[in-house]
C-alpha positions as CSV (number, residue, x, y, z in Angstrom):
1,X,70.8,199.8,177.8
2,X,68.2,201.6,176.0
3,X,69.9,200.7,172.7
4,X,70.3,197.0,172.9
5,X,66.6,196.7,173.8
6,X,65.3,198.3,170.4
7,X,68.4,196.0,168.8
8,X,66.7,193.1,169.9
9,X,63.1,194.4,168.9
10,X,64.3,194.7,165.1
11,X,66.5,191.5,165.4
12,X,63.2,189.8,166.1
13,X,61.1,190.8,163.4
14,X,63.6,190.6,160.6
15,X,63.0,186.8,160.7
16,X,60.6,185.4,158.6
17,X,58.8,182.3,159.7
18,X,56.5,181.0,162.9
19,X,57.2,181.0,166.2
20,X,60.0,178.4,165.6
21,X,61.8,179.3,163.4
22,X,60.3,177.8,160.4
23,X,59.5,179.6,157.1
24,X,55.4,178.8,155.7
25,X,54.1,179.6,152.1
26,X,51.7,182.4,152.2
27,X,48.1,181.9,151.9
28,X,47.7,183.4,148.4
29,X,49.9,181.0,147.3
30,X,48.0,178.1,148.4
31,X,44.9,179.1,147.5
32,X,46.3,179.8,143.6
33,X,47.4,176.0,144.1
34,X,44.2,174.5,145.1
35,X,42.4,176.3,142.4
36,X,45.1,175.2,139.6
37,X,44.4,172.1,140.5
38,X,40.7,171.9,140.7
39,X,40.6,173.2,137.2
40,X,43.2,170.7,136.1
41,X,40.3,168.2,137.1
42,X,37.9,169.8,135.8
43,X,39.5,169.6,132.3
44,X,40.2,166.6,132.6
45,X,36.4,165.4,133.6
46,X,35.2,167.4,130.8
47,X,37.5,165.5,128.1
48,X,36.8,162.3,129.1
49,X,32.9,162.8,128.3
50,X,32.5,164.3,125.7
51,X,35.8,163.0,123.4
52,X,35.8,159.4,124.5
53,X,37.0,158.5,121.5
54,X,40.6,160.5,122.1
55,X,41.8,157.6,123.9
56,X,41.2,154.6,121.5
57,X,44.0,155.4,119.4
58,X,44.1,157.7,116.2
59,X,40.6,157.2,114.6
60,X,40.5,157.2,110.5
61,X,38.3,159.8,109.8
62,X,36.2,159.2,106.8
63,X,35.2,162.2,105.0
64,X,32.1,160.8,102.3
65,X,31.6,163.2,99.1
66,X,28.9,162.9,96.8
67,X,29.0,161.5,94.2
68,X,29.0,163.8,90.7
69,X,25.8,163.9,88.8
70,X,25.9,163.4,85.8
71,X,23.4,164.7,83.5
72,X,22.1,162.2,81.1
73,X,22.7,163.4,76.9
74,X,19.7,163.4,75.5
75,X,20.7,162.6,71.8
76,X,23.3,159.5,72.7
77,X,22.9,156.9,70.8
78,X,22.0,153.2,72.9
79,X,24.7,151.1,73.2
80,X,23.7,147.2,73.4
81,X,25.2,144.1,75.5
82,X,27.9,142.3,72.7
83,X,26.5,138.8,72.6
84,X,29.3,136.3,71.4
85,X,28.7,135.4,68.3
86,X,29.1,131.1,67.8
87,X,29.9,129.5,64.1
88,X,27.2,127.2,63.1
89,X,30.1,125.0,61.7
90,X,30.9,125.1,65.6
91,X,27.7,125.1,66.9
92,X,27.1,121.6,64.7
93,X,29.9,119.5,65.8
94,X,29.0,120.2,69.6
95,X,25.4,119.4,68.7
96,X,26.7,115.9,67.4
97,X,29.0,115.8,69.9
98,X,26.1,116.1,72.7
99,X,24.3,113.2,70.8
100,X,27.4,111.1,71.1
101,X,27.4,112.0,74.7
102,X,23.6,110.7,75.2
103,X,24.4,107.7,73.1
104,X,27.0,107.0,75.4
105,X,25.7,107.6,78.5
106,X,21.9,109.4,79.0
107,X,20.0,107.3,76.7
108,X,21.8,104.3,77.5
109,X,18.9,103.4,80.2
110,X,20.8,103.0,83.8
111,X,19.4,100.2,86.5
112,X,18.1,100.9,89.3
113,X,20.1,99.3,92.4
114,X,17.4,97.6,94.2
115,X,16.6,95.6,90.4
116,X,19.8,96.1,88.4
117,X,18.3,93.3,85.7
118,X,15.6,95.1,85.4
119,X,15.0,95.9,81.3
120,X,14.9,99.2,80.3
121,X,14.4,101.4,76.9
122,X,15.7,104.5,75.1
123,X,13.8,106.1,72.4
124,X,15.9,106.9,69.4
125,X,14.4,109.3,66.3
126,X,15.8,108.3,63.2
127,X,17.9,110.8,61.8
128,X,18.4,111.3,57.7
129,X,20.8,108.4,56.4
130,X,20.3,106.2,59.1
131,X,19.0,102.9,58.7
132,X,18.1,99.9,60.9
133,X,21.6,98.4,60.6
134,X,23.4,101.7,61.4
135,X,21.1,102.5,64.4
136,X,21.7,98.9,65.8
137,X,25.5,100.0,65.6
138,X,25.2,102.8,67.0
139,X,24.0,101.5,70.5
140,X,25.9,98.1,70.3
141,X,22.6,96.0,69.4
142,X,21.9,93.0,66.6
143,X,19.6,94.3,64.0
144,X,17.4,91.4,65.0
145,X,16.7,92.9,68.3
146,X,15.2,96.1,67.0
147,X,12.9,94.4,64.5
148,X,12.1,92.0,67.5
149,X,11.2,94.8,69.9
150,X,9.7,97.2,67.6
151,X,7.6,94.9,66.0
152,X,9.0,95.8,62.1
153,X,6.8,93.9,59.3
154,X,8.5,96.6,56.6
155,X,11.7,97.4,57.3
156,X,11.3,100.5,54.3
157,X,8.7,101.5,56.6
158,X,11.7,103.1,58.7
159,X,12.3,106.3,57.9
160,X,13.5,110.0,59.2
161,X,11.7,111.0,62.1
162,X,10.1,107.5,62.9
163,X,10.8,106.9,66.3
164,X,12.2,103.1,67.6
165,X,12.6,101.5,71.3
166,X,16.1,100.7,71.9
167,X,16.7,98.1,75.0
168,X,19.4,98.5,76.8
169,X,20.7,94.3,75.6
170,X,20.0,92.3,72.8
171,X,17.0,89.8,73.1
172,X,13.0,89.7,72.3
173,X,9.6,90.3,73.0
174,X,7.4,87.0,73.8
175,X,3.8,86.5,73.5
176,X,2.5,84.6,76.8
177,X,1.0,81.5,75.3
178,X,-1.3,78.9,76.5
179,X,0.2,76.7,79.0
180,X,3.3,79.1,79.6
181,X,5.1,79.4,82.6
182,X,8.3,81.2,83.4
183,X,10.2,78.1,83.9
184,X,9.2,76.2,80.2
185,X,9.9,79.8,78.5
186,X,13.2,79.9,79.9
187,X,14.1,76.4,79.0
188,X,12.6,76.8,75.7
189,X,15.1,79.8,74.9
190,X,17.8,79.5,77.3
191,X,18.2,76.6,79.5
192,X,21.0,78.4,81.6
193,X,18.7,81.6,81.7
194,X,16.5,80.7,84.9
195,X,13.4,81.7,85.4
196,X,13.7,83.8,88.4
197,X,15.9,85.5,86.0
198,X,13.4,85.9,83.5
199,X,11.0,87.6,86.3
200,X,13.2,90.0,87.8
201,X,14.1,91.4,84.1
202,X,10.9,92.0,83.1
203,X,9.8,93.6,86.6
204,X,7.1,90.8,87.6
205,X,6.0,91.2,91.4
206,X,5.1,86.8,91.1
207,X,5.9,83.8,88.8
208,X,2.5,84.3,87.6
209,X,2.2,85.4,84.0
210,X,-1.5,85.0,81.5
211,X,-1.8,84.6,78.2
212,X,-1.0,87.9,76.0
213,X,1.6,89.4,78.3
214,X,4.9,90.5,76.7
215,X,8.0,88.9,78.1
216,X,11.2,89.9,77.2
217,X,13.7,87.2,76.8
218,X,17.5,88.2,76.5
219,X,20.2,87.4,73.9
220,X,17.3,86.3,71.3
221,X,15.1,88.3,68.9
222,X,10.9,87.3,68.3
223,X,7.5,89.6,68.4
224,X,7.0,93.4,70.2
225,X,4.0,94.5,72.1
226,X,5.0,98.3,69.9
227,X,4.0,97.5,66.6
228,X,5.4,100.0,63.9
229,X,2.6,102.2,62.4
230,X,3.3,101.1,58.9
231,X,1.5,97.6,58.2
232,X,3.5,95.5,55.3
233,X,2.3,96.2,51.6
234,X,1.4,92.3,51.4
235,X,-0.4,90.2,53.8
236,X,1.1,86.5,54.5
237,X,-1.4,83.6,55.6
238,X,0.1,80.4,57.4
239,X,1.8,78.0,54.8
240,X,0.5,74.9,56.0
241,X,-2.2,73.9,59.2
242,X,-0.5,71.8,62.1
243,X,1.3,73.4,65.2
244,X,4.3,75.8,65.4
245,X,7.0,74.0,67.5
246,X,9.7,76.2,67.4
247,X,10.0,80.1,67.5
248,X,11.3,82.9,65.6
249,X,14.6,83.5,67.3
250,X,14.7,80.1,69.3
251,X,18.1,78.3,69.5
252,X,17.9,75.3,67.2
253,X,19.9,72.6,65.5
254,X,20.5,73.5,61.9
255,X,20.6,69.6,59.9
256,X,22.4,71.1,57.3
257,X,25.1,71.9,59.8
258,X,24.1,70.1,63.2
259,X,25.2,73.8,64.9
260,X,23.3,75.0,67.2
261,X,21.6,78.2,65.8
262,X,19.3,80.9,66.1
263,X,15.9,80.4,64.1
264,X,14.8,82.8,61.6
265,X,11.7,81.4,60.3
266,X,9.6,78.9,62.2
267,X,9.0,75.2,62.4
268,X,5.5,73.6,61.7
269,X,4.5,70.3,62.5
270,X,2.3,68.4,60.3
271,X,0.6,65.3,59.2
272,X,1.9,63.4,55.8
273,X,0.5,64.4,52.2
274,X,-0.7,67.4,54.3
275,X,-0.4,70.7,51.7
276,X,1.9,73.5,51.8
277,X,0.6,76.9,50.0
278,X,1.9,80.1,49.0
279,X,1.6,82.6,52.0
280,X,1.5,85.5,49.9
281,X,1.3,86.2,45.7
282,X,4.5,86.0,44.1
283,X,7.0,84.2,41.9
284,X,8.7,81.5,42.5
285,X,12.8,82.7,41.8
286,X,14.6,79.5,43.2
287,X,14.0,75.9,44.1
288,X,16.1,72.6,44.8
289,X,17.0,69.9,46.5
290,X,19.7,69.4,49.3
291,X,20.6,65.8,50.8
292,X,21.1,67.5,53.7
293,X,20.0,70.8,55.1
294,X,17.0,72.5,53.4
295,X,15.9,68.9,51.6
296,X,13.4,70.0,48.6
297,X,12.9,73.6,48.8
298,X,11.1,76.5,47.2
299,X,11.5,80.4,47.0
300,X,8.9,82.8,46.0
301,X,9.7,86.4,45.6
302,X,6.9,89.2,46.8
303,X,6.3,92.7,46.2
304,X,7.5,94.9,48.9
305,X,10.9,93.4,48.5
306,X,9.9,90.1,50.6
307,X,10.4,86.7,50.3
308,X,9.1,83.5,51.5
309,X,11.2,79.9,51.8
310,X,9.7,76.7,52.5
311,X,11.9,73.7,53.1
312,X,11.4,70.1,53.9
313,X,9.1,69.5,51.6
314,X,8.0,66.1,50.6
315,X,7.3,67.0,46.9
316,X,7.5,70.2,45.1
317,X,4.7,70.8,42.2
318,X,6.3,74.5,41.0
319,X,8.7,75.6,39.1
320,X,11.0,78.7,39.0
321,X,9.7,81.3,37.0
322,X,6.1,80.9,37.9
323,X,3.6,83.0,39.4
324,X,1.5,82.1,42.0
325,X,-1.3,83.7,44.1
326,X,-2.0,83.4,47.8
327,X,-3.1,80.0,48.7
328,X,-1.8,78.1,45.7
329,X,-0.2,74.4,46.8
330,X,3.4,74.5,46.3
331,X,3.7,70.9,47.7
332,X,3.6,68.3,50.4
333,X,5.0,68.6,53.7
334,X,8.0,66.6,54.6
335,X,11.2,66.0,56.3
336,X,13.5,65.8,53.4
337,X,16.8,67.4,54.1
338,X,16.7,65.9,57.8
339,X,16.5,63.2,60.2
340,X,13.3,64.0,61.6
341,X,10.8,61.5,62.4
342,X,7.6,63.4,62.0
343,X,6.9,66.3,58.8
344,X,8.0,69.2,59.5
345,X,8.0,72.6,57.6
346,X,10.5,75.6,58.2
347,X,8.8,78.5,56.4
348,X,10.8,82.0,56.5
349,X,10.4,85.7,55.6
350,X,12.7,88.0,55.1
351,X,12.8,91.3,53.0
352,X,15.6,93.3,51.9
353,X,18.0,90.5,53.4
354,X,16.6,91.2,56.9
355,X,14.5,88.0,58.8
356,X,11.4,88.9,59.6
357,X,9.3,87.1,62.5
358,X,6.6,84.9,60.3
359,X,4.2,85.0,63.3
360,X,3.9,88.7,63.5
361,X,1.8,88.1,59.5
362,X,-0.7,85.1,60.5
């Protein structure tokens, strides 16, 4: 009996476990658990403040070395910018090419688009070699209008470095006479041209206009208000008294031709047996008679290259080949030459085979 009591003692506590039965981890073992676990938070807190940047992805790390100095040689020589280097021959053609270009288009004077009549100017220098007739080319003018707006009574007078006013069309300058108005002007050159016309090109704020003012009248050629600074080498008086009746550069009938034409001297209305005189000194170089055209006519030739015409005459009282002085009577006013009813004289100067406006001398 004795025996199987101390069996069941030993039977007892040879199982492991609680009072049931069960088996429970040992408190060593839990405590080593908590603690593994409490530093795995730890860690964890720590990395997430102060390497934030750990979970963004792999950063580029940028590692900046300075730069080498370089000590400057004192004895190297100085090395200078190249600057191209352009041919003149170049450098010439795209300087005439640039004046082509401002031909063309910058000094060619633009409108304006509230008045696109509105006259304008250019000023052109005259260049070595160039003349009146090449500069009128060059901007697509009549030689006429140049003389007309310039005021030329010496056409050697142009020279280099002389500097003309080049409209943008062809036409003239007018003197505002006594009695003018826009509308008579206008008829007077161009019936078709309109006053209203005529006041918008010139840039008048009215109809008004007083005597003196500078008109300028398109597609005709007459006086400047920018006289060159050259006066003529001779000084022309008025061939005859009585009224001018037409203009330089008016549209007239020719009788030689019954064309309409342009004028290139003026006409002068008379009385009969009234006397017609040598505007200037010269010698008389031609003289004749045509039935019809420039009836009994004299020429006289000037110094200076000019030369003065008178035609209609009545009777003639020179011959070629003699010299006269200012003031001497070539003969009688008349209407030879023409179907006129009342004597008339055209009277004319022109030099070097240019017409020059008689009115701009007297």
């Amino acid at each position: 009996m004795a025996k199987d009591y101390y069996d069941d003692m030993d039977s007892q506590h040879s199982r492991p476990g609680g009072r049931d039965g069960s088996t429970r981890p040992s408190r060593t073992l839990i405590v080593t658990i908590v603690l593994g676990i409490a530093i795995c938070v730890v860690v964890i807190i720590v990395w997430y403040r102060f390497f934030p940047q750990a979970n963004q992805g792999n950063p580029t790390v940028t590692i900046s070395q300075p730069a080498a100095q370089v000590a400057p040689i004192s004895d190297a020589p100085t090395v200078e910018p190249e600057v191209p280097v352009v041919p003149v021959e170049a450098a010439t053609q795209k300087g005439e090419e640039e004046r082509r270009q401002a031909v063309s288009l910058s000094d060619r004077p633009q409108t304006t688009q509230s008045n696109p009549l509105l006259l304008q100017y250019a000023d052109h220098r005259v260049a070595e070699g160039e003349d009146l007739t090449s500069i009128a080319a060059l901007y697509g003018l009549r030689t006429q209008t140049l003389i007309s707006v310039n005021q030329i009574r010496n056409v050697q007078a142009i020279r280099e470095g002389v500097v003309l006013k080049i409209p943008d069309r062809d036409g003239q300058l007018y003197t505002v006479r006594e009695g003018d108005m826009l509308s008579t002007i206008a008829r007077t050159y161009s019936p078709s041209l309109g006053w209203k016309t005529l006041q918008e090109l010139n840039g008048l704020k009215s109809e008004i206009i007083t005597v003196g003012q500078q008109l300028f009248i398109p597609d005709t050629t007459s006086p400047s208000s920018a006289p060159l600074t050259d006066r003529a080498p001779i000084q022309f008086q008025k061939p005859t008294a009585g009224s001018i009746t037409a203009l330089f550069g008016q549209p007239w009938v020719n009788p030689a031709s019954g064309a309409t034409e342009i004028l290139s001297g003026v006409l002068i209305q008379g009385s009969w047996g009234q006397a017609v005189v040598a505007a200037g000194t010269g010698q008389v170089v031609d003289a004749g008679y045509e039935v019809q055209g420039r009836g009994r006519f004299v020429t006289l030739s000037h110094e200076g290259g000019y030369r003065t015409s008178y035609h209609h005459l009545e009777n003639v009282e020179v011959k070629i080949g003699m010299n006269l002085t200012k003031g001497a009577t070539i003969g009688s006013i008349g209407t030879s030459g023409t179907d006129w009813q009342r004597p008339t004289l055209f009277f004319s100067i022109e030099q070097s085979g240019i017409s020059l406006d008689p009115s701009q001398f007297f």
